[in-house]
KEPA-76952 format. One record per residue (C-alpha): residue number from 1; residue in one letter; x, y, z. Coordinates in steps of 0.05 Angstrom, whole numbers, always signed. Example, Ala and Ser with C-alpha at 12.3 -4.5 7.8 and 13.67 -1.06 7.14 Angstrom:
KEPA-76952
SITE/1/a/+246/-90/+156 $
SITE/2/s/+273/-21/+143 $
//
This chain:
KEPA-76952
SITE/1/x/+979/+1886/+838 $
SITE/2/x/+925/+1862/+899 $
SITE/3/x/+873/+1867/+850 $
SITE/4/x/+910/+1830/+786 $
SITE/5/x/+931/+1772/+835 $
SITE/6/x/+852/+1771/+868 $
SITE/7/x/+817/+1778/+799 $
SITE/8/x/+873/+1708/+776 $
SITE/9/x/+853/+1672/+836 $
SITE/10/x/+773/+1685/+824 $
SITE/11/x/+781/+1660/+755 $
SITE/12/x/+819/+1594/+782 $
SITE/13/x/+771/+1576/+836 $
SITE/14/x/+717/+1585/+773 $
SITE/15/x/+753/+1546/+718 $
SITE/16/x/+764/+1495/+773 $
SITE/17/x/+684/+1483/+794 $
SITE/18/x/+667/+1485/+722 $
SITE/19/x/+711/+1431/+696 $
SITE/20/x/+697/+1383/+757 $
SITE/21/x/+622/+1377/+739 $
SITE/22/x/+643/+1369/+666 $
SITE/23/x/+694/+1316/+675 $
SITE/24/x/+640/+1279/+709 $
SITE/25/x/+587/+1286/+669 $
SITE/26/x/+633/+1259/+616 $
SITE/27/x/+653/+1202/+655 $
SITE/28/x/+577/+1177/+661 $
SITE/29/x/+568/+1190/+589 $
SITE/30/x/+630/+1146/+577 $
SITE/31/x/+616/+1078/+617 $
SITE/32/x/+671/+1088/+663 $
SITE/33/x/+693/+1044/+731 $
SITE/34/x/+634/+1030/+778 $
SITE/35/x/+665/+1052/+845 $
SITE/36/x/+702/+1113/+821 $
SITE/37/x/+627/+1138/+801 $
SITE/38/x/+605/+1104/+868 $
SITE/39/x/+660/+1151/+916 $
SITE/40/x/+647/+1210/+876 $
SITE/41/x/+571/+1213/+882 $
SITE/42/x/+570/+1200/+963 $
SITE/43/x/+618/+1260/+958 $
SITE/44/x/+569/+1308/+930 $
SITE/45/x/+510/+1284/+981 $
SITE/46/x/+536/+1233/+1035 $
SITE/47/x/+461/+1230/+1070 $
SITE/48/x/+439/+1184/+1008 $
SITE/49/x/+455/+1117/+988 $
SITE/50/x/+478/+1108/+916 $
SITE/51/x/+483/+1047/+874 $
SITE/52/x/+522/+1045/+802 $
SITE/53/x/+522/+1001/+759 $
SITE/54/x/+571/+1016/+694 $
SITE/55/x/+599/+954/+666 $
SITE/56/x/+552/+887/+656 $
SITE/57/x/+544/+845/+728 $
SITE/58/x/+546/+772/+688 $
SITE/59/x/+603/+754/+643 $
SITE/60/x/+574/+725/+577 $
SITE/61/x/+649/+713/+538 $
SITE/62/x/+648/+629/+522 $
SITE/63/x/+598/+604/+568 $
SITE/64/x/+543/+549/+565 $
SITE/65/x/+470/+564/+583 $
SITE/66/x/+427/+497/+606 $
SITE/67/x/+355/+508/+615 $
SITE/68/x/+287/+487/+606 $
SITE/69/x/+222/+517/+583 $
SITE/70/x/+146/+523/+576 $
SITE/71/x/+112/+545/+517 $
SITE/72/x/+45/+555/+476 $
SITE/73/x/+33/+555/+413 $
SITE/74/x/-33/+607/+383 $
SITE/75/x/-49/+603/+310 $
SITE/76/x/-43/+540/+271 $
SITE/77/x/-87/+483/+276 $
SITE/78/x/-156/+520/+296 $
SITE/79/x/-177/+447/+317 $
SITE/80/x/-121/+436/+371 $
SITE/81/x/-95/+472/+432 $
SITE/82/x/-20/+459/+442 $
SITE/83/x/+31/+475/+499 $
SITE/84/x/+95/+448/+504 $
SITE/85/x/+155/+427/+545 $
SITE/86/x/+226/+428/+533 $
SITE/87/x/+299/+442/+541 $
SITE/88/x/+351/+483/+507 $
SITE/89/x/+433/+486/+506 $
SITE/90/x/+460/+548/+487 $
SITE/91/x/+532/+577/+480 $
SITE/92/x/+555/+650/+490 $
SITE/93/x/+607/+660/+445 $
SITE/94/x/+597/+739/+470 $
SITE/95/x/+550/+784/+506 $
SITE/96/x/+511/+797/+427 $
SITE/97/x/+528/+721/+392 $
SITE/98/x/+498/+651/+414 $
SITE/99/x/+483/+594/+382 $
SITE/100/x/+433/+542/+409 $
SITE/101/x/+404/+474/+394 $
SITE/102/x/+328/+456/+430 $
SITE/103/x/+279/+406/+441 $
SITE/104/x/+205/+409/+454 $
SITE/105/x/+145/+356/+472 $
SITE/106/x/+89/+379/+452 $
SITE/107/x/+26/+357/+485 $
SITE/108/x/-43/+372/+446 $
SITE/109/x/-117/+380/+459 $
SITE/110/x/-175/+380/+413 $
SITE/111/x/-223/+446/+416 $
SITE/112/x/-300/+438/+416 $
SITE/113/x/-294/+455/+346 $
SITE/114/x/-238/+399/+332 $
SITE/115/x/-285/+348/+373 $
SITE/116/x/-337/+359/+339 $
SITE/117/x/-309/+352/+262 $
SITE/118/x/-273/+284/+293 $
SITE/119/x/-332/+261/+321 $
SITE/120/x/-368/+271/+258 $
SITE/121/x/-312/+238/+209 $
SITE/122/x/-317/+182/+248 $
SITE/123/x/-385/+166/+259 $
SITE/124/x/-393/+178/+184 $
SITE/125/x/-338/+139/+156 $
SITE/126/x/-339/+87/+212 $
SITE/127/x/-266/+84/+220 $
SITE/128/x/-212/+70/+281 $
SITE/129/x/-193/+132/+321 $
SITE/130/x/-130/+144/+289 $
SITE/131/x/-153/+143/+222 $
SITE/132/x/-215/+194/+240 $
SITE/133/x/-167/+239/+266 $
SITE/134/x/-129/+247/+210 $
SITE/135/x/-177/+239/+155 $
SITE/136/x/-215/+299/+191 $
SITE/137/x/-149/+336/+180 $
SITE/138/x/-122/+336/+247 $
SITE/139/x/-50/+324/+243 $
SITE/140/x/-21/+339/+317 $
SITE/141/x/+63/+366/+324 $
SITE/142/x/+90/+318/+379 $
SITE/143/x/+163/+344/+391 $
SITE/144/x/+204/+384/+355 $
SITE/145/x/+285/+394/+346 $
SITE/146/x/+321/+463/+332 $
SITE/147/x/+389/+499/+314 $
SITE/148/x/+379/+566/+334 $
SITE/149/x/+434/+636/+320 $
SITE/150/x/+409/+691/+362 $
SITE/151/x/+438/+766/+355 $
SITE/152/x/+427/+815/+413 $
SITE/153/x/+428/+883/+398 $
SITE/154/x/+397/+917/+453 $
SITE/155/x/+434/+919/+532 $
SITE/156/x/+403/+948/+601 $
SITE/157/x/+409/+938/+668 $
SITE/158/x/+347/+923/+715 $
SITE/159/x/+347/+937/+813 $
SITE/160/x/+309/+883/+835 $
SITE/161/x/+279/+911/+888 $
SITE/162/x/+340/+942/+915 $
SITE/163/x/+367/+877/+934 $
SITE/164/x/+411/+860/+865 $
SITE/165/x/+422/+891/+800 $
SITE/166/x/+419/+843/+743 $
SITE/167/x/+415/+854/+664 $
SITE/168/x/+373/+844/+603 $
SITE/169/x/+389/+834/+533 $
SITE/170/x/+330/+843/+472 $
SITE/171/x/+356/+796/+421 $
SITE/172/x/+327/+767/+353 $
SITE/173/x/+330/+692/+335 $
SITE/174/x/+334/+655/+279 $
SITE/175/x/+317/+566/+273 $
SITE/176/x/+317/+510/+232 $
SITE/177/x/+304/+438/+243 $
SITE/178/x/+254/+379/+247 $
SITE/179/x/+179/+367/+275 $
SITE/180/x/+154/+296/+288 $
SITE/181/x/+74/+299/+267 $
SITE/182/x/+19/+246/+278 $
SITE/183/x/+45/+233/+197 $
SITE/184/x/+106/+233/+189 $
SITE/185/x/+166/+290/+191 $
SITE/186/x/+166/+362/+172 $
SITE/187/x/+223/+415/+167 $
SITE/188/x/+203/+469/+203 $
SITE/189/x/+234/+548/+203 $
SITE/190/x/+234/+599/+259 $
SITE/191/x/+249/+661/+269 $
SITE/192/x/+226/+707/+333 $
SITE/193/x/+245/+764/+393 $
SITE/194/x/+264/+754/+458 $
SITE/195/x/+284/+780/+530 $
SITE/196/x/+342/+745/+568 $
SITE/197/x/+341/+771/+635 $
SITE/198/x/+416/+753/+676 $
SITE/199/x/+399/+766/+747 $
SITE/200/x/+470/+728/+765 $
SITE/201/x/+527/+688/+741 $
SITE/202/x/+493/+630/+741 $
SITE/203/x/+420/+638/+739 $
SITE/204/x/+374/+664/+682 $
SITE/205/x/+295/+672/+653 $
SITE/206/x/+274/+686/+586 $
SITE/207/x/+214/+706/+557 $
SITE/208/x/+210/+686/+476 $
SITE/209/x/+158/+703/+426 $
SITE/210/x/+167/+668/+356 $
SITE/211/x/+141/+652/+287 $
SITE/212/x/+137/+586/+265 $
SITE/213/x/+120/+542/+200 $
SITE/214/x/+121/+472/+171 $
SITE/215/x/+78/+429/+126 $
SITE/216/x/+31/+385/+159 $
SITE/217/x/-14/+317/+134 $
SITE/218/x/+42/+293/+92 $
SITE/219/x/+33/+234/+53 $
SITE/220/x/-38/+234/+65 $
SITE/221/x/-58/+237/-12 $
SITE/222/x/-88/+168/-18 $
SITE/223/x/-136/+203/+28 $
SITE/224/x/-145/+260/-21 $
SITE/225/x/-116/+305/+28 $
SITE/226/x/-64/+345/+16 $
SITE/227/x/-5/+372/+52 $
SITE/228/x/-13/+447/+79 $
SITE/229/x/+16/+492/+114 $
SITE/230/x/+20/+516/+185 $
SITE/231/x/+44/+582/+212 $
SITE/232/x/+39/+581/+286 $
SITE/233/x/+52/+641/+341 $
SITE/234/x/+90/+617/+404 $
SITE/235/x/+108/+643/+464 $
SITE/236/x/+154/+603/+515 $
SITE/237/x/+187/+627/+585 $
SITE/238/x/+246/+597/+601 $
SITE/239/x/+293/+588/+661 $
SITE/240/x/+368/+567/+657 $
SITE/241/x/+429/+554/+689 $
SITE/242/x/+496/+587/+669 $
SITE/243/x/+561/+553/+672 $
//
């Protein structure tokens, strides 16, 4: 009977440190409560300090992001550098949904290669500045307006330095909307990748990459030029404000 109640209690202390491991791996596998994670790891080695972070820091459910941004643009135009400034509202309508609208001043520069080809139109054709430039097909964005839908499929979590935890989100992005050109107006679509980084409820950065096209030098035929179009690469870094 000794040995039939020992073997029992051997097989109870087993069963018992077997299913404790197990029932917390499962828990971490499952995205459980923070500081019931938190009090059970300082139990298995109190001599270390342990941070988790389960759930997302920064509530995105209904919220309003106001920010601004500084961008430039590669492709395009191979006579003209541009860079822009701007600002962007955006609504959270959840942590994978938002919906945006955005501006952006552009501000432009002419290459050597774009100096050269204006200096040329307009030495030859003896014509005002203006005219040269656009004759020599140089037809510079100046701002630009844009609805934006963004999806984000992607979540992690990022320690700054052991100081905060904060979170990222990958998301794609989709725009339409309207560029003001040296000639005139051009619909303009957009579509690109991003990382929105939430380091706390009310503070964020982005960093964008996107593709974008339009039609430039329209109604420029009496010129005998004709419309084209552009297809521009452009990066942007943004900071913003959540509220």
């Amino acid at each position: 009977m000794k040995k039939l109640l020992l073997s029992i209690l051997t097989v109870s202390v087993s069963l018992s440190a077997y299913a404790a491991p197990k029932s917390l791996k499962k828990d971490f596998d499952t995205l459980g409560d923070n500081k019931v994670f938190a009090e059970r790891v300082k139990q298995m080695d109190q001599d270390k300090k342990v941070r988790i972070v389960q759930n997302r820091i920064v509530d995105l459910y209904n919220r309003f992001e106001i920010g601004g941004s500084y961008g430039y643009n590669a492709g395009g135009d191979s006579y003209v550098t541009t860079q822009h400034l701007g600002g962007m509202l955006e609504f959270h309508f959840s942590p994978r949904f938002a919906m945006g609208i955005r501006y952006q001043h552009y501000f432009n520069e002419l290459t050597s290669e774009g100096k050269t080809q204006y200096d040329t139109v307009r030495a030859a054709q003896n014509q005002d500045a203006a005219s040269s430039q656009l004759v020599a097909g140089i037809d510079n964005p100046e701002d630009v307006g844009l609805l934006t839908f963004s999806y984000s499929p992607i979540y992690g979590k990022l320690n700054l330095f052991d100081m905060s935890v904060a979170h990222f989100d990958i998301y794609t992005l989709a725009g339409f909307g309207k560029m003001k050109l040296a000639s005139g107006d051009s619909d303009v679509l957009t579509a690109g990748v991003g990382m929105g980084v939430w380091v706390t409820q009310n503070f964020s950065a982005r960093l964008e990459g996107r593709y974008e096209t339009y039609e430039d030098l329209m109604g420029l035929e009496s010129y005998g030029i004709q419309s084209r179009r552009q297809n521009n690469i452009q990066g942007m870094f943004a900071i913003g404000i959540l509220l």
